[in-house]
C-alpha positions as CSV (number, residue, x, y, z in Angstrom):
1,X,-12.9,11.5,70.9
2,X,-9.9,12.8,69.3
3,X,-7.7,15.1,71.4
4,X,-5.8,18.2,69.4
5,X,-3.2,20.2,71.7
6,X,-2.2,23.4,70.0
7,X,0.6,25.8,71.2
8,X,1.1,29.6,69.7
9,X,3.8,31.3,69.6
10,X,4.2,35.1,69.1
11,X,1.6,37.5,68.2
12,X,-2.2,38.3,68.8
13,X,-2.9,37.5,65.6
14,X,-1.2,33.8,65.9
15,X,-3.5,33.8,68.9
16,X,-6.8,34.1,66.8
17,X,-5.5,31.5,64.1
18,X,-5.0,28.9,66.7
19,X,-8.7,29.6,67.7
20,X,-9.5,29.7,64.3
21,X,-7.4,26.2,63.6
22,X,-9.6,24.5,66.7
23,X,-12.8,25.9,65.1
24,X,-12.3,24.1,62.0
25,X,-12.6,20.7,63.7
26,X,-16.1,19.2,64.5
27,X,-16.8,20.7,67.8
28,X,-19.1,17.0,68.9
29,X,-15.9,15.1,68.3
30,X,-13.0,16.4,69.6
31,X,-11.3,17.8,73.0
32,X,-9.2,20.7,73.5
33,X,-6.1,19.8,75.3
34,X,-3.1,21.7,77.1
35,X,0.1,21.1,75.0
36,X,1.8,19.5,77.9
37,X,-1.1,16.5,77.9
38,X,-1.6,13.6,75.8
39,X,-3.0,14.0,72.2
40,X,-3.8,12.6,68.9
41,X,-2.8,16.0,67.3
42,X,0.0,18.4,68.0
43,X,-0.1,22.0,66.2
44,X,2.5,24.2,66.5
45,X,1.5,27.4,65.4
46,X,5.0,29.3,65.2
47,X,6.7,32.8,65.4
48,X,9.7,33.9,63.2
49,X,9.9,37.2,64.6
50,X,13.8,36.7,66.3
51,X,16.2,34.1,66.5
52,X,14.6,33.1,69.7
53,X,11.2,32.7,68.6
54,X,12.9,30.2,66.1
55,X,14.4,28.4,69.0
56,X,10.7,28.3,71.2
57,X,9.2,27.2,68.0
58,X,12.0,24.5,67.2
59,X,12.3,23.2,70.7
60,X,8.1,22.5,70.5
61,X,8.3,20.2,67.6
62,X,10.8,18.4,69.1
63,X,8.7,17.7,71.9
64,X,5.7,17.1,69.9
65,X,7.9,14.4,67.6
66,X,9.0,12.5,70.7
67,X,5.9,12.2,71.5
68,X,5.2,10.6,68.0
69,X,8.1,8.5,68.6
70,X,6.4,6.9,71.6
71,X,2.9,6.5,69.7
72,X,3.6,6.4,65.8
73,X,-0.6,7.0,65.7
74,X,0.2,10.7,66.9
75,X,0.2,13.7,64.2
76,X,2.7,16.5,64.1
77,X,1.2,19.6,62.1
78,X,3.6,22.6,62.3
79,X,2.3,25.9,61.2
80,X,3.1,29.5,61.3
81,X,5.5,32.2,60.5
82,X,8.8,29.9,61.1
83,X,7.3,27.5,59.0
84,X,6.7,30.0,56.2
85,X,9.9,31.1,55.7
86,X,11.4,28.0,56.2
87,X,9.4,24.5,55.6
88,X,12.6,22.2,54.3
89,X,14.3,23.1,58.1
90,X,11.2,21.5,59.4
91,X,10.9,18.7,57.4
92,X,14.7,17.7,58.7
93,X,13.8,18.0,62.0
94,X,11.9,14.7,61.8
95,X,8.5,12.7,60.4
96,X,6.1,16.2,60.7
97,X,2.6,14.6,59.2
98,X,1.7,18.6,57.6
99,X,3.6,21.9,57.2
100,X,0.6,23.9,56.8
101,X,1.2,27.4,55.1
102,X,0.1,30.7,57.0
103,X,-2.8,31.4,54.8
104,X,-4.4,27.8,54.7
105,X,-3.8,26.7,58.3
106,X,-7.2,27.5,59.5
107,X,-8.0,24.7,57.2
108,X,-5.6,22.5,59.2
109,X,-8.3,19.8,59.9
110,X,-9.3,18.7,56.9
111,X,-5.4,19.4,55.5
112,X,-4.8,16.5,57.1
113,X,-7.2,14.8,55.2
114,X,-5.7,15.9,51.8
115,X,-2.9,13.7,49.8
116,X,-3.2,16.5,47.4
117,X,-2.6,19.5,49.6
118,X,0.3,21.7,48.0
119,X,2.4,24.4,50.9
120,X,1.8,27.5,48.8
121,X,3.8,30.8,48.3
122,X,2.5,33.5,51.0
123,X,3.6,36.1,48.4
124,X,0.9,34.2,46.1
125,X,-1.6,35.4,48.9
126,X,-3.3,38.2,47.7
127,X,-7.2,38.3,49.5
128,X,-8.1,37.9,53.3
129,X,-9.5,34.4,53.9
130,X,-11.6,34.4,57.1
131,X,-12.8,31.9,59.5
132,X,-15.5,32.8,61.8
133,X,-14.1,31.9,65.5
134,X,-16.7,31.4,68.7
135,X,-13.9,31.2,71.5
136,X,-10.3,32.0,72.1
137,X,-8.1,29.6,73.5
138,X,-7.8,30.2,76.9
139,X,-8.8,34.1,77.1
140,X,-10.5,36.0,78.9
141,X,-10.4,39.0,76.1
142,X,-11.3,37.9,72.5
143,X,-8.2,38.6,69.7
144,X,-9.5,39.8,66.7
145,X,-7.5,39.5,63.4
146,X,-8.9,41.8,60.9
147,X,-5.6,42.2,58.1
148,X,-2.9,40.2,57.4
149,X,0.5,41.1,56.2
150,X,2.8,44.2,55.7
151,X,3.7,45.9,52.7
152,X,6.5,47.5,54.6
153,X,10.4,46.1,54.2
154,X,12.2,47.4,57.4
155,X,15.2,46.4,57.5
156,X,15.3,44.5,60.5
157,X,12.4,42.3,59.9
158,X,11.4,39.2,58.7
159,X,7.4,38.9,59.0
160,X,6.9,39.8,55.6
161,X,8.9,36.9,54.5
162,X,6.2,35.0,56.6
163,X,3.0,37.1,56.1
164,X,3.1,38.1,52.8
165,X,1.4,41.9,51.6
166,X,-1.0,43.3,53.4
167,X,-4.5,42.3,52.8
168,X,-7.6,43.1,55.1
169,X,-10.8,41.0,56.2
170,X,-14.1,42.5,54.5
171,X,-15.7,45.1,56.7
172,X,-19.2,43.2,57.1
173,X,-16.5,39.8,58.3
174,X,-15.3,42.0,60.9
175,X,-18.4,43.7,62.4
176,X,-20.2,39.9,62.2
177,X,-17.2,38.4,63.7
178,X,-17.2,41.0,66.5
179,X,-20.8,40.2,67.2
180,X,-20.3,36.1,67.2
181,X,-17.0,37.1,70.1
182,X,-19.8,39.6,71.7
183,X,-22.5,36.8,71.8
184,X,-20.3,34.1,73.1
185,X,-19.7,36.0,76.2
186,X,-17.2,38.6,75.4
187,X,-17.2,42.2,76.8
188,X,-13.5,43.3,75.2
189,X,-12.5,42.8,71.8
190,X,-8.5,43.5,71.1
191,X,-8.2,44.7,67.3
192,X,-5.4,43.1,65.8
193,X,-3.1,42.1,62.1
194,X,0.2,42.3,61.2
195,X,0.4,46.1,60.2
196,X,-3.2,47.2,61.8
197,X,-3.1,50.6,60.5
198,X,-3.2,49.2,56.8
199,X,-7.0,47.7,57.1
200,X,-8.9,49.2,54.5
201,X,-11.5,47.8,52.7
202,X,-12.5,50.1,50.0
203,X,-13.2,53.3,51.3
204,X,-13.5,52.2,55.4
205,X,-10.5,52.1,57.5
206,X,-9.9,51.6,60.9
207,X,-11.7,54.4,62.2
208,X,-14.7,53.0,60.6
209,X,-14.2,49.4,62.1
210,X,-14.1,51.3,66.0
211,X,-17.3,52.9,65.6
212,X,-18.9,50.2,64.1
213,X,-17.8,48.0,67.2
214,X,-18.7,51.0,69.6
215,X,-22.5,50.1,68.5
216,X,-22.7,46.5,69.5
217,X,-24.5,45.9,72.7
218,X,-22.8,44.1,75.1
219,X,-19.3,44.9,74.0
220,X,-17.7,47.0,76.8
221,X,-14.3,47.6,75.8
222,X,-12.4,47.5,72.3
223,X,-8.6,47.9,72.4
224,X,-6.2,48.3,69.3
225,X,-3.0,46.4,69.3
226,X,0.2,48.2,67.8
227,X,0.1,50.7,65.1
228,X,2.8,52.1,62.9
229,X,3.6,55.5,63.8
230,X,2.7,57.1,60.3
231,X,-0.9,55.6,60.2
232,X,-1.8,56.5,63.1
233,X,-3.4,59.4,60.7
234,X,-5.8,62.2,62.5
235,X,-8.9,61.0,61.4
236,X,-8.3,57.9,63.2
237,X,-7.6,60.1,66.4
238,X,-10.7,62.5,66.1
239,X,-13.0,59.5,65.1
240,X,-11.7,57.3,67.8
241,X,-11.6,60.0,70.4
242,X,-15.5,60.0,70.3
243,X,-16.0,56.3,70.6
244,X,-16.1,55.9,74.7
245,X,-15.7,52.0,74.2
246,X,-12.0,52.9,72.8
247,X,-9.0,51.8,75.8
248,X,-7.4,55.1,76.0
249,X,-3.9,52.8,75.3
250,X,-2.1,52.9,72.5
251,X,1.5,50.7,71.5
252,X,3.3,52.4,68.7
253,X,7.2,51.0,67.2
254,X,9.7,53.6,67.7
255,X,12.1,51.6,67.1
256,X,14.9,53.7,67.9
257,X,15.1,57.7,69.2
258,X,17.3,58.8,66.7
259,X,17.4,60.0,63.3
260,X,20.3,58.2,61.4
261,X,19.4,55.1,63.2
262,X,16.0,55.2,61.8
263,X,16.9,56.2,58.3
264,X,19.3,52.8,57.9
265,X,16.0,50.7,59.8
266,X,14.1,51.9,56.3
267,X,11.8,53.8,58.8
268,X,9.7,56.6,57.3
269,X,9.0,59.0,60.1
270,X,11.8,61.3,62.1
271,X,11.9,62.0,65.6
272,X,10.0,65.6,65.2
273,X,7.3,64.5,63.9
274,X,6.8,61.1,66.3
275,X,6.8,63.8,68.9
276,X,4.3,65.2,67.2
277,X,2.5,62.4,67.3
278,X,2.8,61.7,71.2
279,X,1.6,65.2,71.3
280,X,-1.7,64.7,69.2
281,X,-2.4,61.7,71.3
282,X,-1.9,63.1,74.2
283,X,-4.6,65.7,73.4
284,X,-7.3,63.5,72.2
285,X,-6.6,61.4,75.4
286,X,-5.3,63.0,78.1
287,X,-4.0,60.1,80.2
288,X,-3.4,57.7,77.5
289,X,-1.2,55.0,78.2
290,X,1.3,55.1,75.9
291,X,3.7,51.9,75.5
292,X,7.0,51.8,72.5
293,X,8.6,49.0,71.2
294,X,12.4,49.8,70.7
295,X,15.5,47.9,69.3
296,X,19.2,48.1,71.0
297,X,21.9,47.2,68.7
298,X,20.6,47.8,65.6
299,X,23.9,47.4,63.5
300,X,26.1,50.3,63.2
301,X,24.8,52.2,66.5
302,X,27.0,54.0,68.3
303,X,27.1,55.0,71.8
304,X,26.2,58.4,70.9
305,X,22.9,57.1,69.1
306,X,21.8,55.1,71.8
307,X,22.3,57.7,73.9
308,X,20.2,59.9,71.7
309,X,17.9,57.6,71.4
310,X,17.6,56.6,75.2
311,X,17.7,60.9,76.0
312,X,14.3,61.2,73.3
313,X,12.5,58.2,75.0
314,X,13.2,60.1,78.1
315,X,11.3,63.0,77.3
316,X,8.3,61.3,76.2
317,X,5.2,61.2,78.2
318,X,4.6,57.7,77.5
319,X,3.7,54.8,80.1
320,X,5.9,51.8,79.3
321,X,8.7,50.2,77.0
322,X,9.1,46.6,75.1
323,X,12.5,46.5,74.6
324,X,14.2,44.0,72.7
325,X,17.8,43.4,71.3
326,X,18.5,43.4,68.0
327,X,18.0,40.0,66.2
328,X,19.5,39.1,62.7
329,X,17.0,37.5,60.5
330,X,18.0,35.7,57.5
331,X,16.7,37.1,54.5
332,X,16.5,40.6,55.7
333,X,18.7,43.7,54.8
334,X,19.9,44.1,58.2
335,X,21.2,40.5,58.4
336,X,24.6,41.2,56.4
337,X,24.9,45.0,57.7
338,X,28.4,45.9,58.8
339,X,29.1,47.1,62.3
340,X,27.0,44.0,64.1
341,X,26.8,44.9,68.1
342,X,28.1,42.1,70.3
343,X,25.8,39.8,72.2
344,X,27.0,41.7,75.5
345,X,26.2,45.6,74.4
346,X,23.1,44.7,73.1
347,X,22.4,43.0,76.5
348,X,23.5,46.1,78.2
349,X,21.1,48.7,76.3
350,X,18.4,46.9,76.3
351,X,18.6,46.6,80.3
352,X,18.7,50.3,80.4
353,X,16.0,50.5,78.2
354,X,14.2,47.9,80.6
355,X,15.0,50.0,83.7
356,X,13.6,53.1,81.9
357,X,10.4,51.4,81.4
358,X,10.3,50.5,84.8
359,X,10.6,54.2,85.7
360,X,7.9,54.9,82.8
361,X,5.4,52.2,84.7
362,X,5.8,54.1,87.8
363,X,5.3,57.6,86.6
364,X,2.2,56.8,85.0
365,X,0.8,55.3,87.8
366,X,1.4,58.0,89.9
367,X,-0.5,60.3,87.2
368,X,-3.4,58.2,87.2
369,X,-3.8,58.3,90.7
370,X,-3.3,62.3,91.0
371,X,-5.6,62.8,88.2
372,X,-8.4,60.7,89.7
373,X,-8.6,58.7,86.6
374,X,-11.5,56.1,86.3
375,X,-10.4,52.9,85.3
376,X,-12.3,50.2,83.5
377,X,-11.6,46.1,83.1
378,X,-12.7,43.1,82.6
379,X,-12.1,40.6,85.6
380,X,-9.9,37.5,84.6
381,X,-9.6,35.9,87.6
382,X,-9.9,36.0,91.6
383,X,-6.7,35.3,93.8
384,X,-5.6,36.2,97.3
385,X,-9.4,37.6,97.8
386,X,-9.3,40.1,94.9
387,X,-10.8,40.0,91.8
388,X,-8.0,41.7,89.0
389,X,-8.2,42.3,85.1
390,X,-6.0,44.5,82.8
391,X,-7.3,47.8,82.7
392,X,-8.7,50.4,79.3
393,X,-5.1,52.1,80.6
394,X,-2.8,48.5,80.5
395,X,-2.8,48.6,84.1
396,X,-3.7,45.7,85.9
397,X,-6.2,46.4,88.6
398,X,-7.4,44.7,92.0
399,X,-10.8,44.6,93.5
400,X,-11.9,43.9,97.1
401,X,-15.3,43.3,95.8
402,X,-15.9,39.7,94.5
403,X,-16.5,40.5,90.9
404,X,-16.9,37.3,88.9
405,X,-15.0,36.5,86.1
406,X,-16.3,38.0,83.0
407,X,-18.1,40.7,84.8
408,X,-17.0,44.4,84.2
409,X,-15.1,46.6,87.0
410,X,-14.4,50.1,87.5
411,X,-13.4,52.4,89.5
412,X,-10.8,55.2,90.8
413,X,-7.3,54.4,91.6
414,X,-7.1,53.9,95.6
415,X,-3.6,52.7,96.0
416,X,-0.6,51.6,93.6
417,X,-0.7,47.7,94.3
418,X,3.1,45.9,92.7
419,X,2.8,46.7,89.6
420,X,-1.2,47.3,89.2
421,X,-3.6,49.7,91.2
422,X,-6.4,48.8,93.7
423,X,-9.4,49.8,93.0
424,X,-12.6,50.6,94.8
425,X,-15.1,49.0,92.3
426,X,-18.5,47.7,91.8
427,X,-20.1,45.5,89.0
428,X,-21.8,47.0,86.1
């Protein structure tokens, strides 16, 4: 039996395409295996999204090549948005067997088998190819990628240059798919693509895909992974606001808190109206958790901008922060901007933008427990006598009962517990 050990890197959506990669070998004659273990095939399905996913993804297929070194019989496949955007860096690193290109590599399997396989152009990628997938790999909540690419050119990043335009799975591929995930034992379904809020397939959008999920049986939860602040359009609110299998939880890229900042990031919204938007959230779900992704050091900040920006986040009733430091990718505009922020400064913003989160997290616990909020998860796992899952709010929550894995919990917040909140549950 031939044993293929695949390691992903980066987002959601890499997450289904490695399931989607295992699914295209024949199930009766192969074997699953961590990365760390012996194989006959190493995938590295790779992120590109800062210079440190380049590093993660570099230092794997080094490991996966001495491994090759010690048994020549052992492939090397390397897949992904860092080998996108850059296959002849990867071909130096040593005898790779396939550099698959992002839109072929759930064909990966029988790549292998083809002398006349060609690494094509993701710009050349203009429909959504999609592979049905049974099982993640090693998850208790099913990813599901339903678009691909960004038609967006921010400044600051490179997934374009790795994902191509957008382009979205047919709306019949995505309800079936969500089915096959529901059938297979499933009971939450995470929405997902590069730039979510640009699926559309003809007239149906995203508010179309959550009410048709909202009708399968057996599906318990659906959550949406992170959309761009000016597509998060009100239809989607009102629509979505009446599907009760919808995690009140939303993730939206701010990016930064201040206005000149986001004008030189190619950003197309303001700080009024993202308020705005908090706002309109906020009224179609009440206790929403809210979470931000924001950048320190973007080139040319100042003090006073980061200050702005840090005083805006402040003010806004959201439940948590990722916070990263600016990263100069090749190929983008913001890679040769004047006024790059040293190493250091970025370090120190985005620590205060880390301790601000940690602030954020507790506040928003504290609501959920004054406002009695029910809860609702799907239990991963039992340890130290508790059964715990990640909440419809991105909370993680504790059980005293012994709900099995897979089983749905709920409840009202008894007690903040770390970082989570223990819950006086039941199984449904």
């Amino acid at each position: 039996m031939k044993r293929i050990a695949i390691a992903t890197l980066g987002c959601k959506t890499n997450a289904y395409e490695s399931a989607a990669i295992a699914a295209g070998f024949e199930p009766d004659g192969v074997q699953i295996v961590p990365f760390h273990a012996e194989a006959d095939v190493y995938i590295i399905n790779t992120c590109t999204v800062t210079g440190r996913t380049d590093f993660k993804s570099r230092n794997l297929i080094r490991k996966a090549l001495a491994r090759k070194e010690q048994n020549p019989g052992v492939k090397v496949v390397v897949t992904g948005c860092f080998a996108q955007r850059v296959p002849r860096e990867i071909c130096e690193l040593g005898n790779i067997d396939l550099i698959a290109d992002n839109q072929n590599k759930a064909d990966i399997a029988s790549l292998l088998e083809d002398p006349d396989y060609v690494f094509r152009d993701i710009m050349s990628s203009e429909h959504y190819l999609h592979r049905p997938v049974k099982e993640m790999l090693d998850r208790s909540r099913a990813f599901q990628k339903i678009q691909d690419g960004c038609d967006y050119r921010c400044a600051y990043c490179a997934v374009p240059l790795g994902r191509g335009n957008s382009r979205s799975a047919r709306f019949e591929d995505v309800v079936a798919q969500a089915r096959l995930f529901v059938e297979n034992g499933y009971r939450e379904i995470v929405l997902g693509g590069v730039n979510l809020g640009l699926y559309k397939d003809g007239k149906r959008n995203l508010a179309d895909v959550v009410e048709a999920l909202q009708e399968i049986d057996g599906l318990e939860l659906i959550r949406l992974s992170s959309i761009e602040p000016e597509l998060f359009h009100p239809d989607i609110l009102s629509r979505a606001s009446l599907c009760d299998k919808l995690c009140p939880h939303f993730h939206i890229p701010l990016q930064s808190g201040c206005d000149s900042v986001l004008k030189r990031m190619g950003r197309s919204y303001n700080v009024e109206s993202f308020q705005g938007l908090i706002q309109r959230i906020l009224h179609s779900f009440p206790n929403a958790a809210i979470g931000l992704d924001v950048i320190a050091g973007f080139p040319g900040e100042s003090e006073a901008e980061f200050e702005t920006s840090l005083e805006l986040i402040k003010s806004l009733e959201v439940a948590y922060l990722h916070a990263f430091t600016f990263s100069r990718r090749p190929g983008t505009v913001a890679y040769s901007l004047p006024g790059q922020i040293p190493n250091l400064e970025k370090n120190r913003r985005v620590n205060l933008l880390a301790d601000l989160s940690d602030q954020k997290k507790q506040v928003y616990s504290q609501r959920l427990l004054q406002n009695q909020v029910s809860l609702r998860a799907v239990c991963e796992n039992l340890s130290d006598g508790l059964a715990n899952g990640l909440s419809d709010h991105y909370l993680r929550v504790y059980s005293p009962d012994l709900v099995k894995p897979e089983e749905m919990i709920h409840g009202k917040a008894s007690q903040v517990r770390g970082e989570g909140i223990l819950l006086e549950v039941r199984a449904i």
